[in-house]
N, C-alpha and C positions, 0 to 999 in steps of 0.2 A: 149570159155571156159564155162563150163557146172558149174553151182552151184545151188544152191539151197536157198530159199529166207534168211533163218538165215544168210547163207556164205554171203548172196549181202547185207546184215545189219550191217553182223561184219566188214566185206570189208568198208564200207564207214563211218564207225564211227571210223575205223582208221583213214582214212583219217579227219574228220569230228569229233573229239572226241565230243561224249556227256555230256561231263562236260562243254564245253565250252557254253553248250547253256546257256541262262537263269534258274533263279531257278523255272520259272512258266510257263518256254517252255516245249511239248512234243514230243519230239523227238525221233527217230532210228523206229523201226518198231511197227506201231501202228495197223495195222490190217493186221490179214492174219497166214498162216500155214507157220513156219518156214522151215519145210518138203519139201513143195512144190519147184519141181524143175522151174529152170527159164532158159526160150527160148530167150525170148523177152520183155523188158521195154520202158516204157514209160512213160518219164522225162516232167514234169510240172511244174506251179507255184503253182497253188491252185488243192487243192485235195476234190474233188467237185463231184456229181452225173455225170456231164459231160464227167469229166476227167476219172471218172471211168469207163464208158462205150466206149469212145473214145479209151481206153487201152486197153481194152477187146475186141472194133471191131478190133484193130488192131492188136490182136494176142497175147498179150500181157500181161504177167501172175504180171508182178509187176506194180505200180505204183507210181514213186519216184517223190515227190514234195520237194518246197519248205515249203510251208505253209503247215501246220498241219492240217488234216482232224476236229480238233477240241482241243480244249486250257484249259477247264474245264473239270475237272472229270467227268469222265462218270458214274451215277451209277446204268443206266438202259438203254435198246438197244432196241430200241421201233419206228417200222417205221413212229408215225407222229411227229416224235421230227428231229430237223435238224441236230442235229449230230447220232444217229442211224437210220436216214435213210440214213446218207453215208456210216455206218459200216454195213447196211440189205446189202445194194445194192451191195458193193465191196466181201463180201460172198458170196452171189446170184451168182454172174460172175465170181469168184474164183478168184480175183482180189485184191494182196495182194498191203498194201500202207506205203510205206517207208517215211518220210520226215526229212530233215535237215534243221533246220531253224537260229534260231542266232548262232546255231553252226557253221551252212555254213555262215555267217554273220560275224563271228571273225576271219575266217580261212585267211590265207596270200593271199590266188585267189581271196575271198570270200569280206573283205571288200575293192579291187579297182576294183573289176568288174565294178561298176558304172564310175568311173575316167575313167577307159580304154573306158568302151560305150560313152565316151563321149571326146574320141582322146586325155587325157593326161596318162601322166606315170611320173614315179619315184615319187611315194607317200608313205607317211610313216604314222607310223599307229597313227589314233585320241585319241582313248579310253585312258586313262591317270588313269583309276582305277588302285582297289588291284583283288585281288582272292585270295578266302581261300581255302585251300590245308590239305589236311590231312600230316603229318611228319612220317614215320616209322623209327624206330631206333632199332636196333637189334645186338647187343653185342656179336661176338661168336670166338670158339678159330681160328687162325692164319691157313689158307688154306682152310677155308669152303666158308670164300666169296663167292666162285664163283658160287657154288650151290643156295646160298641164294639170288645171285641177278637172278639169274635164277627164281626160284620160284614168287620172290614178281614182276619180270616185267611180268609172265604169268597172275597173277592175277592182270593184269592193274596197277601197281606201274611205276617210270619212266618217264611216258611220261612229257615233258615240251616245248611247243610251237609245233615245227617243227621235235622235237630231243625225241629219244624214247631210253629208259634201261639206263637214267640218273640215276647216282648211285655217292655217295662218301662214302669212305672206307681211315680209320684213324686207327695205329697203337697203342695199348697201352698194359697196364697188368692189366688181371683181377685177383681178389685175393678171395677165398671162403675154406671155413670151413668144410666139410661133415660131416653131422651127421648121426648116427645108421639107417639104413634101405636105404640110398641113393648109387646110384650108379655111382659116376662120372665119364664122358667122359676124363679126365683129369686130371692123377696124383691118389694117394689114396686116403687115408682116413685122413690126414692129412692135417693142412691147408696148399694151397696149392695157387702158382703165376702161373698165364700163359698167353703167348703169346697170345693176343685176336686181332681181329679187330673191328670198331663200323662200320655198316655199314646202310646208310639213303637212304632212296628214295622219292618222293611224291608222292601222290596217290589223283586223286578227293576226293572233300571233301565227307565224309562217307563213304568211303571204305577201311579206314584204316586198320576198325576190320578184312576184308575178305585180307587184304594183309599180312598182322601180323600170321594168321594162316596158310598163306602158308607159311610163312617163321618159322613160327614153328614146321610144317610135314618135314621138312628138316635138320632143328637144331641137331645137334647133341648132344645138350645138355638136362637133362631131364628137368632141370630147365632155361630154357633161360630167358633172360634180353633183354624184348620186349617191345618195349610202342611206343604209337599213340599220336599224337599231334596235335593239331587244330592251324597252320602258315597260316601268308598272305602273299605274294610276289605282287610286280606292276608286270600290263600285260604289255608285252613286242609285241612280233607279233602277237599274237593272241587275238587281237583288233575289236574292233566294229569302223567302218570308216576308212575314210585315207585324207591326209592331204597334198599338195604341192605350189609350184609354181611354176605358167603356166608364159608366155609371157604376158607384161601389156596390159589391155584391161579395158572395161568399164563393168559395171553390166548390162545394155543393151546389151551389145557387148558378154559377155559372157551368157546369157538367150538367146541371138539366136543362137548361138552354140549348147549348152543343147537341146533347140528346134528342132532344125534341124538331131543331132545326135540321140535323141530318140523318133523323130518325132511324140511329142507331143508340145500343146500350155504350156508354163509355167507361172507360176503367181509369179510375183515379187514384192519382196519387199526391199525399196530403191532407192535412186536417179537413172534415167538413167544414167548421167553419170558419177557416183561415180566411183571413182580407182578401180580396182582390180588386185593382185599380188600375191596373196595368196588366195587357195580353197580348205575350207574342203566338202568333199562329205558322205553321211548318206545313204546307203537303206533302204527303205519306209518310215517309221516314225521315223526319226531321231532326233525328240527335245528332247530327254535327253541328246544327244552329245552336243548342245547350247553354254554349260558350257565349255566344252571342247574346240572347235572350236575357242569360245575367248581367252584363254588361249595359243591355238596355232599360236596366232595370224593372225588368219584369216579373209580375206574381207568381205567373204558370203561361204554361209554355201548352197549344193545345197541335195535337199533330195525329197523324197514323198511330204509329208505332215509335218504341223505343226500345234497347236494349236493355236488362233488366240493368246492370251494373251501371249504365251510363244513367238511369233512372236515380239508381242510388247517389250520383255523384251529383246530381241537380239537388236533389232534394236536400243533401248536405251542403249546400250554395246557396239553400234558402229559397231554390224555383219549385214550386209545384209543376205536376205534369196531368196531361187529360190527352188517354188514350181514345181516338176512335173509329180506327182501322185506316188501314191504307185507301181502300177501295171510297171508302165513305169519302175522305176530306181530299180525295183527288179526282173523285166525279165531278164537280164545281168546272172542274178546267177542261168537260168537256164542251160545255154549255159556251166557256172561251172560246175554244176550235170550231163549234157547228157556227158561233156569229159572225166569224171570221171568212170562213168559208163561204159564210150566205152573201159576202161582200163582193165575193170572186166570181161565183156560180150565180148567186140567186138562190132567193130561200126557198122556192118550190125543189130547187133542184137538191136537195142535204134534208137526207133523213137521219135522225139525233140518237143514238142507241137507249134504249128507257132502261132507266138506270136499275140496276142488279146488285143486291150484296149475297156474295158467295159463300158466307159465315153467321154463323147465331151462335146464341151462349145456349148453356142449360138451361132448361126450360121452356125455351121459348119454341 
């Protein structure tokens, strides 16, 4: 399938909605000519001078990672600075760079990819937050719905987890007065009842205003009854972590498992042979799930990394921890992106980065 690098950006923030990131993540397409057609991708973790030349030997016009070529605004593109000299260099080689980061981290593939690399299944999701949501509400006579949810789902309204053109639509009567110079869709000039429906959607937070005006290019009314509204809802699947229980085993017993399955050393914290029966899993840096993890009543918590203190505050919780690098338990989510892509492209056309860890302990 032949597209063009915008279509391979919009293509996977479908999949991958951009709201779902962080409010301080940068996601969808961070560098590069949306124009530019695409042959060949080339799916990584980190989006790095490396990475970008390795995509370019390989033929290869996009560069989809998971990690963001950079985190902080940019407000100057300048080759001895580290983040413009990965936006010089992916120019230079017309090497556009896509990344999905805790977007692909909430997504349902996205947070048990670690569980699965690591031989379990049927896990549910950690995250236990809210999400603010923009509200559309838009009040119009009885048969236009249909048009209206049309509109507000083009302009990204709708989407909620897994399920896209979520809409509710409620019967009532609207009642208005016209006065001299108006020209109503509905009835004279007389006051006047009519048949209405209210119909709502959701919209990432701040896009209400750009959904609200598409459903007002549609409206039949000249005066419509539109309004935006700032809701939270609890995250349902589209959660950061996941959460189950495996076959009873020890925190020793499960650290060599983890070990073996992502064939790295892991650093434990915890008795060796503490119970375990329950395990939540985190990609890369997972101590803000902590909180969560206990609550789910979990044994140990297995992830990247932790902060040393926040380690100490689990373990005084009663959660064990199983360190095994960022690099290692967030590779999984590449193998997410390259199958993803292969849906877009085609799998001839996505070469996979072979995975690399940039860390050893002593001895080894």
């Amino acid at each position: 399938m032949t597209v063009c690098v915008g279509e391979l950006a919009a293509m996977l923030a479908r999949r991958f909605p951009l709201s779902w990131a962080e409010p301080w993540d940068r996601v969808g397409l961070r560098i590069g000519d949306p124009d530019q057609p695409v042959e060949r991708v080339y799916v990584a973790l980190d989006a790095t001078i490396a990475s970008i030349r390795e995509a370019a030997r390989s033929g290869c016009q996009v560069l989809v990672t998971h990690h963001p070529p950079f985190l902080a605004d940019v407000s100057a593109i300048v080759a001895d600075d580290p983040a413009g000299a990965i936006v010089a260099e992916a120019l230079r080689l017309g090497v556009a760079v896509i990344s999905e980061h805790t977007n692909l981290d909430r997504s349902p593939e996205g947070r048990v990819a670690l569980a699965r690399a690591c031989g379990f299944t049927g896990m549910e999701p950690l995250e236990q937050g809210t999400e603010e949501l923009d509200l559309v509400t838009v009040y119009a006579p009885e048969g236009s719905e249909g048009r209206i949810i049309d509109a507000m789902a083009a302009a990204g309204a709708g989407r909620i987890g897994m399920y896209e053109r979520c809409s509710f639509s409620a019967p009532g009567i609207g009642t208005f007065t016209p006065l001299p110079g108006s020209s109503p869709a509905v009835g004279g000039h007389e006051a006047t009842a009519a048949a209405e429906v209210r119909v709502e959607m959701v919209a990432p937070r701040g896009d209400g205003g750009r959904v609200a005006c598409a459903a007002r290019a549609v409206h039949p009314y000249e005066e419509p009854l539109i309004t935006v509204t700032r809701v939270t809802r609890p995250r349902a699947q589209a959660s950061l972590g996941a959460v189950g229980d495996i076959p009873a085993t020890t925190l020793d017993g499960l650290a060599a498992v983890v070990a073996k399955r992502l064939g790295v050393p892991v650093r434990i914290w915890g008795e060796a042979g503490d119970p375990v029966r329950r395990v939540a899993f985190a990609n890369g840096s997972g101590g803000s799930l902590i909180g969560a993890a206990c609550a789910a009543g979990a044994d140990v918590l297995v992830l990247g990394e932790v902060r040393y203190h926040d380690a100490l505050a689990a373990l005084e919780s009663g959660l064990r921890i199983l360190e095994a690098g960022h690099d290692a338990t967030e590779y999984p989510l590449v193998g997410v992106l390259a199958s993803v892509v292969e849906t877009i492209v085609g799998a001839q056309a996505v070469v996979q980065e072979p995975r690399s860890i940039r860390w050893r302990v002593t001895g080894s």
